[in-house]
N, C-alpha and C positions, 0 to 999 in steps of 0.2 A: 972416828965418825966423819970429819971432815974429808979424810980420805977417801971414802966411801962419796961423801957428794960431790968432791971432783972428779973422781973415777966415772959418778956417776954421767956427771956432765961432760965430761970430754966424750963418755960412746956417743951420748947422744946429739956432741955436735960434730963426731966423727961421723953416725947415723946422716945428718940432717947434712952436712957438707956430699956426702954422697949423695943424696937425694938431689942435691943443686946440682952436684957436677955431671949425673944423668940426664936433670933438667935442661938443663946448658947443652951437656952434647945431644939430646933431639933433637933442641931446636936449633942449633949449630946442622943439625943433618935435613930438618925440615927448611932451614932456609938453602942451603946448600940444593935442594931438588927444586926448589921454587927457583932459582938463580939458573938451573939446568932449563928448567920447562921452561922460563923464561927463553933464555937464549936458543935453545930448539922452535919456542914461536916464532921467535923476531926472523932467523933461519928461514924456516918455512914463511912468513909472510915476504920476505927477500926475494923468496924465488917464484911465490904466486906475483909478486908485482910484475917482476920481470916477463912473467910467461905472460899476465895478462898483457901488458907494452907490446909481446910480441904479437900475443893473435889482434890487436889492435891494426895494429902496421901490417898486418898479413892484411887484413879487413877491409885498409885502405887501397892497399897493391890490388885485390879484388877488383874495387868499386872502378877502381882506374883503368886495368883490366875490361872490364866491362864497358864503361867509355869508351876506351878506343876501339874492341870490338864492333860497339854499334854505331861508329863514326866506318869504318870498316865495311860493314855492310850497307853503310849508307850509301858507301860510292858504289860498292859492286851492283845495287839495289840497281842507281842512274847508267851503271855500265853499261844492266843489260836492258834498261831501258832505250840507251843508245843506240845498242846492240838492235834492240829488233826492231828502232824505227827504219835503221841501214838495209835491215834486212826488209824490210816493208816495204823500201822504196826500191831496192833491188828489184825484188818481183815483178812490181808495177813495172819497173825500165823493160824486166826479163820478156813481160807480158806485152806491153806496146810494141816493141823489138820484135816478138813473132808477129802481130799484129802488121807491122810493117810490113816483115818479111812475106806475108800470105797477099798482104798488098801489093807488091811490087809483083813478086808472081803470077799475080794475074792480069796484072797491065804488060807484062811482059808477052804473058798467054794470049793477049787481046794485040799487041801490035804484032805478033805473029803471024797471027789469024789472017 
């Protein structure tokens, strides 16, 4: 009879040892994928940092960009406002010039005469 209840009790803490050593390796397996997900976030937020860093610095290289562009246009802006005042006064020279010339022409036509 006493044979009978240690036999008994050793299945059952053979049973019960198994049950733990199941218990054990899930959550040996469940921390194990949490430690994976884990380091697959930190991963992926490693490289969203970085990508964000860069479209940052792309963003700034833009605005700069863009800056100098419209510093750029400012002067071609006064170029060609230069531009056509030379040319305005050109004309004007071009225009009294014949003016001149129609002038003289006819005082020449007149001491001819």
């Amino acid at each position: 009879m006493v044979g009978c209840i240690v036999e008994s009790l050793s299945r059952r803490v053979l049973v019960a040892s198994r049950v733990v050593v199941r218990k054990v390796s899930q959550e040996e397996m469940n921390r194990e994928r949490q430690v994976e997900e884990t380091l697959s976030l930190m991963s992926r937020f490693e490289a969203t940092k970085k990508e964000v860093e860069s479209l940052s610095k792309l963003g700034y290289l833009y605005k700069e960009e863009n800056i100098l562009l419209k510093d750029k246009n400012k002067k071609l802006e006064e170029a060609m406002t230069d531009s056509e005042s030379v040319l305005e006064n050109l004309r004007k020279m071009v225009e009294w010039d014949a003016n001149e010339i129609t002038s003289l022409k006819d005082r020449v036509k007149s001491l001819e005469a």
